[in-house]
C-alpha positions as CSV (number, residue, x, y, z in Angstrom):
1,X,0.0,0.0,0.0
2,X,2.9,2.6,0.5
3,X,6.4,1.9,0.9
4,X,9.7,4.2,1.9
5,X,12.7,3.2,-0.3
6,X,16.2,4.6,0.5
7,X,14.8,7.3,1.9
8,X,16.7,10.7,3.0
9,X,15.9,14.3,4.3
10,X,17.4,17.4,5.4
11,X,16.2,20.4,6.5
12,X,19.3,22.1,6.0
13,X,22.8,20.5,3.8
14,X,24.5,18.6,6.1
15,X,21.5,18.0,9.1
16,X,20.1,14.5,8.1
17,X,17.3,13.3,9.9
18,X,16.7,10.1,7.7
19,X,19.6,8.4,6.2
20,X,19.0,6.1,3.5
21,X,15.7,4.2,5.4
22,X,13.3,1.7,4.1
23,X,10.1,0.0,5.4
24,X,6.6,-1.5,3.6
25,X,3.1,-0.6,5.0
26,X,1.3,-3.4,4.0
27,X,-2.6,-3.1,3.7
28,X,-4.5,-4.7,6.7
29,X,-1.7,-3.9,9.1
30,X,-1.0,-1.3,11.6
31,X,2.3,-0.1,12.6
32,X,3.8,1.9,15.4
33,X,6.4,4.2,14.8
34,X,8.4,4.5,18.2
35,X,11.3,6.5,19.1
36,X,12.8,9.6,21.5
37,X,12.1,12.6,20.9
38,X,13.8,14.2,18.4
39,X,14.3,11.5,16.0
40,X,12.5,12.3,13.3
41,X,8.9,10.4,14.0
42,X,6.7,13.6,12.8
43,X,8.8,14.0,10.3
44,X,9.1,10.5,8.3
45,X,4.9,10.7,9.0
46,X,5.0,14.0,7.0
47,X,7.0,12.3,4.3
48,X,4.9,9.1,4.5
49,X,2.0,11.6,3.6
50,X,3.4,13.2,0.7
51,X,3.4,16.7,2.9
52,X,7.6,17.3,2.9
53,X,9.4,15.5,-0.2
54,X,12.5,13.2,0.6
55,X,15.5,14.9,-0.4
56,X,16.5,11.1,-2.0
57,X,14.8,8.1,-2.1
58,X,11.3,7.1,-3.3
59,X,8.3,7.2,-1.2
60,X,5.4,5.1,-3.3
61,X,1.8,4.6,-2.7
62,X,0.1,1.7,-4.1
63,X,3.2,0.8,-6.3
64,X,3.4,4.4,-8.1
65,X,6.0,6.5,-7.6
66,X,5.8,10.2,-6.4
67,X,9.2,11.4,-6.7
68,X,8.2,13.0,-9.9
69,X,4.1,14.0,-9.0
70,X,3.8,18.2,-9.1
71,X,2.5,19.4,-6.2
72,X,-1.2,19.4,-7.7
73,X,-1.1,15.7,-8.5
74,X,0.6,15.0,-5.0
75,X,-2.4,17.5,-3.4
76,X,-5.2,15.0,-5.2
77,X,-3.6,11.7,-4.4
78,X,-3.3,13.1,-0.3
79,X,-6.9,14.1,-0.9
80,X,-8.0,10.7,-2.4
81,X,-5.8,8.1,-0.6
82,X,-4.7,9.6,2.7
83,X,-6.6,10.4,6.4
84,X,-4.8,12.6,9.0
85,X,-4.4,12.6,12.5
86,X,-2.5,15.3,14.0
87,X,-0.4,15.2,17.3
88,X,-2.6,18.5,18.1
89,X,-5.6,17.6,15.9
90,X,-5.3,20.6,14.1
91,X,-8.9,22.3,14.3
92,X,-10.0,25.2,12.5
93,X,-11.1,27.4,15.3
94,X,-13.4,29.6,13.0
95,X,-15.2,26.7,11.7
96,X,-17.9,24.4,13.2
97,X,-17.3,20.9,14.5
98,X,-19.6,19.2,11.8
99,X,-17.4,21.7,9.3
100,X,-14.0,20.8,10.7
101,X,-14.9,17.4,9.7
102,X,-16.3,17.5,6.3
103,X,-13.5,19.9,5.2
104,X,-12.2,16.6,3.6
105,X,-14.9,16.2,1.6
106,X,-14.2,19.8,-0.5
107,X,-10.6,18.4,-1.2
108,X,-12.4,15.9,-3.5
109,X,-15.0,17.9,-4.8
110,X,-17.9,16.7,-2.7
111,X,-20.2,18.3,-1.5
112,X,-21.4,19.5,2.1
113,X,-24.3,18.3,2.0
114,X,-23.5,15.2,0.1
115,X,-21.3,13.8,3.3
116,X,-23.7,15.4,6.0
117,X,-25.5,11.6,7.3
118,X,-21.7,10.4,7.1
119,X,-20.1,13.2,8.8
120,X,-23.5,12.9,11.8
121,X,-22.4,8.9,12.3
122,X,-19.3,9.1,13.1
123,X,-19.7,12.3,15.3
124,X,-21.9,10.0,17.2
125,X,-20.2,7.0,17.3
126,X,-17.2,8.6,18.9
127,X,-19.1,10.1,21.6
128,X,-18.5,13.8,20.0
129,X,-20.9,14.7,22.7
130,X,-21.3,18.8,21.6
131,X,-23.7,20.3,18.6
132,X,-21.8,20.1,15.4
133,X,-23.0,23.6,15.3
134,X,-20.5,24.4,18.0
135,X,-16.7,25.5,17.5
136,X,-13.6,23.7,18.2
137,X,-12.8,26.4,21.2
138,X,-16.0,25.2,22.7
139,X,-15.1,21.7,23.5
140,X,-12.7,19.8,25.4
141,X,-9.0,18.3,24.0
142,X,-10.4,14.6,24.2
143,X,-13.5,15.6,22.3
144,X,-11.0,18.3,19.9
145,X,-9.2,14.4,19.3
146,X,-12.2,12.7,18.2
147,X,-13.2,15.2,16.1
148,X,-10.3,15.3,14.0
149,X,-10.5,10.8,14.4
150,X,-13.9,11.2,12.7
151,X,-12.4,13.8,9.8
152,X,-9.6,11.4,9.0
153,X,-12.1,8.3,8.5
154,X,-14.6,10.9,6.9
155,X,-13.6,9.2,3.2
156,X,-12.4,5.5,4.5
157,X,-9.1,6.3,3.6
158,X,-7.2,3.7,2.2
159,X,-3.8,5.1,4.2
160,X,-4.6,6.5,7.8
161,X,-1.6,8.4,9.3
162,X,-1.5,9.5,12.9
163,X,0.8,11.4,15.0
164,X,0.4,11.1,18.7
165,X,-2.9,10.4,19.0
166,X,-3.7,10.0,22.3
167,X,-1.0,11.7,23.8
168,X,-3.5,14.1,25.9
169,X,-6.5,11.9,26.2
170,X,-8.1,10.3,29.1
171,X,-8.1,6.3,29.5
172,X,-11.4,5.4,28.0
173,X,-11.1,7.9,24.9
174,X,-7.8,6.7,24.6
175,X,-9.1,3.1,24.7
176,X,-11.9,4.4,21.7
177,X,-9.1,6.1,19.6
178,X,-7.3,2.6,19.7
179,X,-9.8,0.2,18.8
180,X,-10.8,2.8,15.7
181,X,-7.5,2.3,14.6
182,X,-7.3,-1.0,14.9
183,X,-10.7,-1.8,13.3
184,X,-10.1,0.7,10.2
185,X,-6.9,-1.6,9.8
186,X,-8.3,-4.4,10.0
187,X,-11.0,-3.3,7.1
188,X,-8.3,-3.4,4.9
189,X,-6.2,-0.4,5.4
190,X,-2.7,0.5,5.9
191,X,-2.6,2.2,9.5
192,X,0.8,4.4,10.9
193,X,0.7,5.6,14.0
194,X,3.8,7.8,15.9
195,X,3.6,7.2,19.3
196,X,5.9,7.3,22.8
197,X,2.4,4.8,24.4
198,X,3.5,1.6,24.7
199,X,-0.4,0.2,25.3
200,X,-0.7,2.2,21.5
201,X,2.6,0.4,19.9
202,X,1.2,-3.0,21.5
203,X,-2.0,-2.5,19.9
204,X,-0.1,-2.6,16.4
205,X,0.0,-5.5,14.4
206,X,4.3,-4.6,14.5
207,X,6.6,-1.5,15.9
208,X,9.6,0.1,14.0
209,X,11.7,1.8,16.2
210,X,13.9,5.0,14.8
């Protein structure tokens, strides 16, 4: 499903924080990526998800190659292919909840209303427990996580990334987080996941450390 081959990036010449690395993401699996701080977790995710572009090797999703996609083409296939979890989900504070998670939907050219039963069922099977009508500053972190849980699986995207997804919530919405990764993985998906949790990396069907 996507695969890192020979991979390297700088931020500046001579600063490497991947040197020459490799792994498969198989569909149906989900894989923690584990580490200490400061070695390059969020940024291999970033990478992964076509958001920063290697400085050399080949990142590929389903067998293509997108060393050599324009930024357009690397937009649609992020759009089309790829959900999001970030470490601090990553709201947008002027919009509504039920907005915050359809804004997916517009990357593909659906529209509002066309997504609105989808966008209501997962709100509610998360426990979202506020009026979609409300905005994100009016809710709580662990509800802020969930929200941005139901925007990635908005599409059933075929590649779910997810940095730190827990890392502020309480035990049982921790607990919910976990089992909706686990269960969109085992639908069929490829699942990554960055995370310091160990009860998250042993929740993964394997862990690379970095």
């Amino acid at each position: 499903m996507l695969s890192a081959r020979d991979v390297v990036f700088e931020y500046l010449p001579g600063s490497r924080v991947l040197d020459g690395w490799s792994a498969d993401f198989p569909a149906g699996a989900m894989t923690a990526l584990t580490g200490s701080s400061g070695r390059g977790k969020s940024t291999l995710l970033y990478l992964l998800g076509l958001m920063l572009r290697p400085t050399d090797g080949e990142i590929a999703v389903c067998g293509t190659s997108t060393s050599s996609l324009r930024d357009t083409a690397r937009a649609r296939l992020r759009a089309s292919t790829f959900g999001f979890v970030f470490q601090d989900a990553a709201l947008d504070e002027t919009r509504t909840v039920f907005d915050n998670v359809a804004e997916t939907a517009l990357y593909r050219g659906q529209s509002r209303s066309s997504v609105a039963n989808r966008v209501l069922a997962l709100l509610d099977e998360f426990g979202v427990d506020v009026p979609a009508d409300r905005k994100p500053g009016q809710v709580s972190g662990g509800q802020a996580q969930r929200i941005a849980l139901c925007r990635a699986l908005l599409h059933h995207p075929r590649i779910l990334l997810a940095d730190e997804p827990t890392g502020n919530l309480d035990p049982a919405t921790r607990d919910l987080v976990i089992g909706a990764l686990r269960a969109h993985a085992s639908a069929g998906s490829a699942v990554i996941v960055v995370t310091h949790a160990p009860e998250v990396a042993k929740a993964c069907d394997r862990e690379i450390g970095l």
